[in-house]
C-alpha positions as CSV (number, residue, x, y, z in Angstrom):
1,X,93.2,96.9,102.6
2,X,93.2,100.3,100.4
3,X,92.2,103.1,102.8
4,X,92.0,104.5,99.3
5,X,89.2,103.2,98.6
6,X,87.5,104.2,101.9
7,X,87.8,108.1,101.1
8,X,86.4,107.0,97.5
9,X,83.9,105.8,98.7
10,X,83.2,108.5,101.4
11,X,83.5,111.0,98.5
12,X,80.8,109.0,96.3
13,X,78.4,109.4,99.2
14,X,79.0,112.9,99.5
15,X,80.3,113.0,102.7
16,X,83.3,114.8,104.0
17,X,85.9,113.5,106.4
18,X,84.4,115.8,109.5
19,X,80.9,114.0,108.7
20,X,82.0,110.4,108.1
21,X,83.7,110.8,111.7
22,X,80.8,112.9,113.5
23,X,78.4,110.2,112.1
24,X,80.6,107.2,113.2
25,X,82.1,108.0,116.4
26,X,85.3,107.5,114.5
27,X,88.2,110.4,115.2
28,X,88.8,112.4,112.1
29,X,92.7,111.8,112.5
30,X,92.1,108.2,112.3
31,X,89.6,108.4,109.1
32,X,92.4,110.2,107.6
33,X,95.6,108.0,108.6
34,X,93.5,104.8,107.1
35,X,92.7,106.7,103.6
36,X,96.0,107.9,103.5
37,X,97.2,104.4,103.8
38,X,99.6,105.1,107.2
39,X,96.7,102.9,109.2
40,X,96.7,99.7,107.7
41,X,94.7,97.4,109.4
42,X,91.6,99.3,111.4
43,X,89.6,97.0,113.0
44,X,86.5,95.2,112.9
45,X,84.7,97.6,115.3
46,X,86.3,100.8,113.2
47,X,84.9,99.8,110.2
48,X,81.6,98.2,111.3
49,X,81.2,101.9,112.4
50,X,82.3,103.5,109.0
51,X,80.0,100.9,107.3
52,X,77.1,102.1,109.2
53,X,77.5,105.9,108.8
54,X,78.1,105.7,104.8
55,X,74.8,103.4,104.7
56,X,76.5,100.5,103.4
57,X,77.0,96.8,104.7
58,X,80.0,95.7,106.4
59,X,80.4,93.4,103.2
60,X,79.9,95.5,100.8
61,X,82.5,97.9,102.5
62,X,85.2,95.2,102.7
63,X,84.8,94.2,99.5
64,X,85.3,97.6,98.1
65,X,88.4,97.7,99.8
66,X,89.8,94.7,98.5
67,X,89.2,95.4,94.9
């Protein structure tokens, strides 16, 4: 998985990295160590929570990933 593709995305939505993680629940340091690529494998739970606060399905979010 690209965590590239996760602040890409974050960024399309307009969202910065202290709003992606006050709107998920998800620590800021952790948002950041998966875009940077250093957390490689977050899991199901994380992104089902990342999904949800950039509007998006869980899908749609792991298939951007993957691409």
């Amino acid at each position: 998985m690209d965590g590239k593709r996760i602040r890409s995305l974050r960024k399309e939505r307009g969202m910065t990295l202290n709003q992606l993680s006050e709107y998920s629940g998800v620590s800021k340091s952790y948002i950041s160590y998966v875009e940077r690529g250093l957390q490689k494998n977050p899991s199901i739970e994380i992104l089902s929570k990342l999904s949800k606060a950039m509007d998006i399905t869980f899908i749609e979010l792991i298939k951007h990933m993957e691409k």
